[in-house]
Phi, psi and omega in degrees: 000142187257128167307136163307326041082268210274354154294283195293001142296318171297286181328278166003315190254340140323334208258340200256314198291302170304315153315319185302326167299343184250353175275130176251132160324094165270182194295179176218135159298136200102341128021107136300157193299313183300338194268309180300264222348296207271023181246341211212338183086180188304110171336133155287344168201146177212139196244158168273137183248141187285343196267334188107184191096154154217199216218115171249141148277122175245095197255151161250010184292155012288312203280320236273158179231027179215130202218112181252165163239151200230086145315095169275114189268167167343329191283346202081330145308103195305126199259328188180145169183119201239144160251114199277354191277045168219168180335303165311255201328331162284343242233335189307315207290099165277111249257139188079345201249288211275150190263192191268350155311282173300312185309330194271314158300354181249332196232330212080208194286154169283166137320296192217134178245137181215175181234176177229099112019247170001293186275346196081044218222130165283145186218088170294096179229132223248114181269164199188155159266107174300121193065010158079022145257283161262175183304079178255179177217093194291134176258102187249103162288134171239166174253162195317314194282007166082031187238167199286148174216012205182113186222141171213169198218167152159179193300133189287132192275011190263349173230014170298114193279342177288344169279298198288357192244007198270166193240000000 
């Protein structure tokens, strides 16, 4: 017979064991590209630089509200790496200018893609913590020719508890 006593032990020692997977070394410049590999896991994406060099995404989407990029320069070697999912880094974005090329290469993968029919519009959204608080959701419109036309922010509606309880 299993004691209660030894479930909340068990339980316990799962729960300490599933954090230890989301605390990360992360990199530091000077890096090797092989030392971020084995410190951050396999890229969600990886772009190529034109100076040479490439650009890895480490994205958490769908549910995640963080997104690092890891610049690796010619040398192979990490030059900067940041987590791009904020209030700057959208502020980056030109509105009329940058193409969805850019948007991927600045922020990464979207969360969620959606369309808006009526206007002719792609709608890429990206959750984040706003101010490094709230539960927000930055929204990047594109037009049929892929360039940005439109950015709005506002609360992710995934941790509104009157959205998740309604009946």
């Amino acid at each position: 017979m299993i004691k209660l006593a030894n479930i909340a032990t068990l339980a316990g020692l799962l729960t300490v064991a599933g954090c230890a997977g989301l605390v990360r070394q992360f990199p530091v410049p000077g890096d090797s590209g092989d030392a971020v590999l084995a410190k951050m896991g396999r890229p969600t994406a990886v772009y190529p630089q034109a100076a040479g060099g490439q650009q890895l995404e480490f994205g958490t989407a769908p549910m995640g509200q963080y997104t690092w990029m890891a610049h690796i320069g010619p040398d192979g070697k990490l030059a900067a790496f940041e987590q791009v999912l904020t209030g700057e880094k959208f502020a980056t974005i030109k509105i009329d200018q940058a193409t969805r090329d850019d948007v991927l290469r600045t922020i990464g993968h979207p969360a969620e893609r959606s369309t808006l029919p009526l206007r002719d519009l792609e709608v890429w959204s990206y959750r984040y913590k706003e101010s490094g608080v709230w539960n927000s959701m930055m929204h990047v419109h594109f037009d049929r020719n892929g360039v940005v036309r439109q950015m709005l922010n506002g609360p992710d509606r995934m941790y509104d508890d009157r959205e998740r309880f309604r009946w």
